[in-house]
C-alpha positions in Angstrom: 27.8 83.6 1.4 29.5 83.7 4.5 33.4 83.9 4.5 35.4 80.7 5.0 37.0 82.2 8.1 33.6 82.7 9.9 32.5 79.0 8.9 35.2 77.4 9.9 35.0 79.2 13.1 31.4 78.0 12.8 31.9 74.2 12.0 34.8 73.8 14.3 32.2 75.3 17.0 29.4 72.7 16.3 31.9 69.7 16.2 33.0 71.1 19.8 29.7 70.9 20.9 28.8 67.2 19.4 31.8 65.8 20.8 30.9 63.7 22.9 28.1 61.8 20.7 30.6 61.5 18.1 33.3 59.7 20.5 30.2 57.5 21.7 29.5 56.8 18.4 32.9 55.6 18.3 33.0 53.6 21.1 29.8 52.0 20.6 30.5 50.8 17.0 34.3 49.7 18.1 32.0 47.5 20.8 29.7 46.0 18.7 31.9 45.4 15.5 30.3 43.8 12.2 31.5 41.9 9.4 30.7 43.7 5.6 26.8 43.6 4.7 25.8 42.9 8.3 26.4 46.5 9.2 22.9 47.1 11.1 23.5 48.0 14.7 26.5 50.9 13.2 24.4 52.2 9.8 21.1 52.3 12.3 23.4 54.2 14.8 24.8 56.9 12.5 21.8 57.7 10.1 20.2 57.7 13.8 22.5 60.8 14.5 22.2 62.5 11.3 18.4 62.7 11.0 18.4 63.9 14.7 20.5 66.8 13.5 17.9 67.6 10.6 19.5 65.1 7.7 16.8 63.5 5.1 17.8 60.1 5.7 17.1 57.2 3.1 18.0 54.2 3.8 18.5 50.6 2.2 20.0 52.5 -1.0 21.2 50.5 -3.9 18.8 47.5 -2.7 21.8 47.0 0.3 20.0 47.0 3.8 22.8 48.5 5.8 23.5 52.0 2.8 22.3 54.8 3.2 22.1 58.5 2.1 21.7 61.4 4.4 21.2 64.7 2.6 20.9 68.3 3.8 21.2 71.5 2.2 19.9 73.0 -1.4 23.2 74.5 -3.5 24.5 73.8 -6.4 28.0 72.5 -5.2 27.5 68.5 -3.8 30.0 67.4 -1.9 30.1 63.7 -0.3 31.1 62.2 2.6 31.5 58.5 2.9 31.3 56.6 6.6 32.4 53.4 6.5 31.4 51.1 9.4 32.5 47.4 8.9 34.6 45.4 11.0 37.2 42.6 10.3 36.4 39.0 11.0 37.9 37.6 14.4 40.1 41.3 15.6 37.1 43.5 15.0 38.0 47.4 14.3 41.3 46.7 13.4 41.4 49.5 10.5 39.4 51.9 12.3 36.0 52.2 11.0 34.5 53.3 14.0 36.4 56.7 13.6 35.5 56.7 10.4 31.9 56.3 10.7 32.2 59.4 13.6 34.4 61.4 11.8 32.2 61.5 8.3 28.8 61.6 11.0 30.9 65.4 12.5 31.9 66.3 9.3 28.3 66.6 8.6 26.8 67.8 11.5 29.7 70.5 11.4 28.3 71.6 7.3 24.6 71.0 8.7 24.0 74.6 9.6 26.0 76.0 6.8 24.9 74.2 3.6 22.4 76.6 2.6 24.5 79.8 3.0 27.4 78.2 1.5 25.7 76.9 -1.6 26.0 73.2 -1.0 24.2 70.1 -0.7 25.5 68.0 1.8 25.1 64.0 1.5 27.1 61.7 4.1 26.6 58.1 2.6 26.6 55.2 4.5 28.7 52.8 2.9 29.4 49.0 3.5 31.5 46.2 2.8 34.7 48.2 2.5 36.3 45.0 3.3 35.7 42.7 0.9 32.3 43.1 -0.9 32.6 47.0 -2.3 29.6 49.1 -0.9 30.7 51.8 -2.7 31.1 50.2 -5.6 27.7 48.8 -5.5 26.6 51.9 -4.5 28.0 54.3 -7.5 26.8 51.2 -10.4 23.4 52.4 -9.0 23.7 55.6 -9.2 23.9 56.6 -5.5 26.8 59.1 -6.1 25.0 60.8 -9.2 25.1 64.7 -9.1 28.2 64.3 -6.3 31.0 66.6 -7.6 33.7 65.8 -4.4 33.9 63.0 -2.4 35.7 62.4 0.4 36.2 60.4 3.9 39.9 59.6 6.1 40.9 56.9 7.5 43.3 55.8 10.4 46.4 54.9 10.2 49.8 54.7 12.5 50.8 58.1 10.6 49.3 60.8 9.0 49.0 61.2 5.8 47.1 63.4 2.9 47.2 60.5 0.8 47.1 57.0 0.9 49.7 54.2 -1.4 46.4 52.0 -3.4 46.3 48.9 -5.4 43.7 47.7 -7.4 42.5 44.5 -6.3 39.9 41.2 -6.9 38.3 39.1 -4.4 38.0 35.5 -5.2 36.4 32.7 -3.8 37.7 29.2 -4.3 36.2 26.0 -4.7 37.1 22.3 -5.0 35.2 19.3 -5.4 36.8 16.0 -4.9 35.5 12.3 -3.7 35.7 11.3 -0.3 36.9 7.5 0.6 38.7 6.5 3.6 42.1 7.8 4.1 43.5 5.1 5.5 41.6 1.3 4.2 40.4 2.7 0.7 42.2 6.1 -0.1 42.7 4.9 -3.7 39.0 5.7 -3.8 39.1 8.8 -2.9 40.1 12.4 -5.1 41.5 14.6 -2.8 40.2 18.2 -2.3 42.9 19.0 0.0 45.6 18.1 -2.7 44.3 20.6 -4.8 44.0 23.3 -2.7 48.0 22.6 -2.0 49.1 22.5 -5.5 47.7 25.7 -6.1 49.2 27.2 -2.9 52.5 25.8 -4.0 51.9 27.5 -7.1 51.2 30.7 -6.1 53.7 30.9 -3.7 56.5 30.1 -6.8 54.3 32.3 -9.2 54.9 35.3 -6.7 59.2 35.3 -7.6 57.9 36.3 -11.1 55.5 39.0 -10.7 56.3 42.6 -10.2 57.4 43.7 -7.3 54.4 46.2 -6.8 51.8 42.9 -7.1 50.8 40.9 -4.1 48.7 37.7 -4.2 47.6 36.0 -0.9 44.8 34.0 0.8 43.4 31.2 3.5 41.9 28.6 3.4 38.4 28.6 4.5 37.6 24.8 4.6 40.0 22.5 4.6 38.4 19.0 5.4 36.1 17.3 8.1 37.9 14.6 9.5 42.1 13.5 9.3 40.7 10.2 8.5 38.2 10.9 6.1 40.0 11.9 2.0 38.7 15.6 1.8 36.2 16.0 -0.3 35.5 19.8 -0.5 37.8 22.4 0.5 37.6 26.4 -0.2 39.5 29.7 0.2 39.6 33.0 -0.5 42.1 35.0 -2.9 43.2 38.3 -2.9 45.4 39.7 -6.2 46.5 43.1 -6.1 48.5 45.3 -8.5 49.0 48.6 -9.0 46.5 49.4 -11.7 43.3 47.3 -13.0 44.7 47.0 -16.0 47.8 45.5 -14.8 45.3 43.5 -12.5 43.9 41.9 -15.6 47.3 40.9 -16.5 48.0 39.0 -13.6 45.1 37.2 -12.8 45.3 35.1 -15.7 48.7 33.5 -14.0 47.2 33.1 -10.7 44.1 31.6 -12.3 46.4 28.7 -14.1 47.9 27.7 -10.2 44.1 27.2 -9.6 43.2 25.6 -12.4 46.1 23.4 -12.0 45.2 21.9 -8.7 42.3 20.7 -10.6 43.8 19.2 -13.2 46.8 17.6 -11.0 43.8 15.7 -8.7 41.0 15.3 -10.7 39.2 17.9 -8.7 36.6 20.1 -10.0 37.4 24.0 -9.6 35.0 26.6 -8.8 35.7 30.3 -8.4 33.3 33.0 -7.9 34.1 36.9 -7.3 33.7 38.4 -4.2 32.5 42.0 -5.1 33.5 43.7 -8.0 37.3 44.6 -8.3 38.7 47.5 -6.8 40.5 50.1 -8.6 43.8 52.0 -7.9 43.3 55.5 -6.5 42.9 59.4 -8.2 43.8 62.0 -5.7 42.1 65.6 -6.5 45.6 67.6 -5.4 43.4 70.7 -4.9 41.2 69.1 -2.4 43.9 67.1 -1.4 46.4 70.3 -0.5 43.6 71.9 1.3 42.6 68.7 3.4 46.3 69.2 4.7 46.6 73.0 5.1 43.0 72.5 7.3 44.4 69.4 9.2 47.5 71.2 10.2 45.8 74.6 11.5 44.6 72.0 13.9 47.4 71.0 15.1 48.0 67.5 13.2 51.6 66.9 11.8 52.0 65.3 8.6 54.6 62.2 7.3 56.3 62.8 4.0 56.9 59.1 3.7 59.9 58.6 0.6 57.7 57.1 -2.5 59.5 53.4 -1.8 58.7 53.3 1.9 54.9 55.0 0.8 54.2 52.2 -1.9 55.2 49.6 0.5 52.2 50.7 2.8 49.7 50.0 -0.2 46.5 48.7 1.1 43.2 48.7 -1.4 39.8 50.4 -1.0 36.5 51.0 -3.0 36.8 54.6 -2.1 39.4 54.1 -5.1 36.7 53.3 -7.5 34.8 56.5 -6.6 37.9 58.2 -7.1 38.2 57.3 -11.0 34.2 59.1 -11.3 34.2 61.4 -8.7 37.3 64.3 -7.5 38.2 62.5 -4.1 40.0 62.5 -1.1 40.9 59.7 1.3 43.4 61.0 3.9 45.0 59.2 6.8 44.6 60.3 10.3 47.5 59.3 12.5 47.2 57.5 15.8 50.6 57.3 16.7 50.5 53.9 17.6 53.2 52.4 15.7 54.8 49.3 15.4 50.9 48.7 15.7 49.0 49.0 12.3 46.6 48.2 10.2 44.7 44.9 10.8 46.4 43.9 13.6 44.3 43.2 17.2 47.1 46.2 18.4 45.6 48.3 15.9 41.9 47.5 17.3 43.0 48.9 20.7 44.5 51.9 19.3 41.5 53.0 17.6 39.2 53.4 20.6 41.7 55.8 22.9 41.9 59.1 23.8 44.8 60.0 20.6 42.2 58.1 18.4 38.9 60.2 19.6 40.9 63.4 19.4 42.0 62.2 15.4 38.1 61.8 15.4 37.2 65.1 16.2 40.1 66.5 14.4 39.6 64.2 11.3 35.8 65.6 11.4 36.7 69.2 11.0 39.3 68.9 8.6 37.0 67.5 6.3 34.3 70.6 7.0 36.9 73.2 6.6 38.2 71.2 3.5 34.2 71.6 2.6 33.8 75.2 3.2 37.5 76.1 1.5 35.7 74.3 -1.8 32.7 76.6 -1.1 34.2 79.2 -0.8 36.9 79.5 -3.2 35.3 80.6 -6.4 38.4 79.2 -8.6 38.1 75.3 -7.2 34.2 75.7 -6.6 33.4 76.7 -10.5 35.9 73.7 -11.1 33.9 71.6 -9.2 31.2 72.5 -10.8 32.6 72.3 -14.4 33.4 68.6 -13.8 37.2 69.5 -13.9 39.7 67.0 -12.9 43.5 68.4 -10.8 44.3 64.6 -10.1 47.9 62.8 -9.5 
């Protein structure tokens, strides 16, 4: 087995040299961006890279057409590396899957040439519907991760981070069903759809005084009519309830549940609700993996944020790479793109994640993880750990 300083110096050399795919990678996803499950142009464009490079590439995994699971190497050790490659409806890239995708396609190209000598199997999964919909979740029910002992993947962000705040958090979509009449010579007729759709916004919005402060609950409408003159007779949106664990998830949808319900009951309306993906869970950091993710990040010149826990938990977002976490030791870093006040799903947030700071966080963000790779390798202690099945989480 080769030591870790000789494959890192290794890795870092065969990132180097795929640089410029990787930040055309990049680029081309950030150009063509795709809404979750509709992935085909991105998860075509990376499994495209990785077979190239020698990768066993099986695609359509978990009977989802744009997953897939590229594998190279024979050891023991399997680590996991998760691209994600969805976009946001209407602003596009605006959480930076494009360096993801790149990143996790590096990271793999870097361990390519080293699995064998360093006792691993390799597997960068393709993985979508990170935003709303739960790839991974899907995924790992259906035994796509099986035999994975370490997962990992980063993510951009306006600062860098070794961790990331998480909530747990449920996708609904909402339904009601009214009559329609004419709103202005027979109204009386009519059972308005609209109405109930604002009772339960008014609901919410008083519910939200009386939940913990760590909770969130918000949403849009999707549909809201067809005509100002016509009583609305089907309108729809879609809820989003976070808290900090599931368990205190299942607590609190109950009470956002009875605002729905009630705009049924206060119109006459029917209600419909139907999950949107499973829910996702709150996040397990391995510290190991997590300390050497950092040590690797900043031999590269990347300076970390030590946020203070308040400030941190208010920058809570939610991810399936959470559920992974709970079955599988995981990392989910944050690469830094020093683009603040811009952040996270904004359209500012888009354009910072296809510039020169954000393709150097790619490159960057791809060797961390292959040195974070080779360190578990390599290191007999956290290797036999690995192995073993045994947790070091937060």
């Amino acid at each position: 087995m080769p030591v870790a300083t000789d494959a890192k110096s290794a890795a870092a050399s065969t990132v180097a040299a795929a640089e410029d795919v990787l930040i055309g990678l990049s680029h081309r996803i950030h150009a063509h961006p795709e809404i979750n499950f509709e992935e085909e142009l991105a998860a075509n464009w990376v499994a495209t890279v990785l077979a190239d490079a020698g990768f066993a590439v099986e695609t359509g995994v978990a009977d989802l057409p744009t997953a897939f699971v590229a594998t190279i190497g024979s050891g023991p050790l399997t680590v996991g590396i998760c691209a994600e490659y969805d976009a946001l409806p209407g602003i596009g890239h605006a959480c930076g899957h494009n360096i993801i995708a790149a990143a996790a396609t590096g990271a793999g190209l870097a361990l390519a040439p080293l699995a064998d000598d360093l006792g691993l199997t390799v597997k960068v999964f393709g993985t979508p519907a990170e935003e709303g919909g739960g790839g991974k979740i899907l995924m790992l029910q259906r035994g796509v991760f099986e035999g994975v002992h370490a997962a990992m993947m980063v993510h951009p962000s306006p600062i860098e981070r070794e961790t990331m705040a998480c909530l747990a958090v449920s996708h609904t979509h909402v339904r009601y069903t009214g009559k329609s009449a004419h709103a202005s010579a027979w109204p009386e007729q009519g059972i308005n759809a609209a109405d109930a759709l604002t009772v339960a916004q008014v609901g919410i919005g008083l519910l939200r005084q009386h939940v913990p402060s760590a909770s969130r609950i918000h949403g849009i409408v999707t549909h809201g009519g067809d005509a100002p003159n016509v009583v609305p007779e089907a309108t729809s949106g879609v809820w989003l309830v976070r808290a900090p664990t599931l368990a205190e998830l299942a607590v609190l949808e109950p009470r956002v549940r009875a605002c729905w319900e009630a705009g049924a009951l206060a119109t006459g309306c029917t209600l419909e609700t139907e999950p949107v993906g499973p829910p996702y869970s709150e996040m397990r950091y391995d510290i190991e993996m997590a300390a050497s993710y950092r040590a690797n990040a900043t031999a590269l010149g990347r300076t970390f944020i030590d946020l203070p826990k308040d400030l941190a938990d208010r920058t809570a977002g939610s991810t399936d790479m959470a559920n992974i976490s709970l079955a599988i030791p995981t990392i989910h870093p944050m690469l830094g793109l020093d683009c603040l006040p811009a952040s996270n799903h904004q359209p500012d947030f888009t354009a910072a994640c296809a510039t020169t700071v954000a393709d150097k966080a790619t490159v960057e963000g791809a060797t961390a993880m292959a040195w974070t790779c080779v360190d578990m390798a390599t290191d007999q202690a956290q290797r036999a750990r690995l192995l073993a099945g045994e947790r070091r989480d937060t």
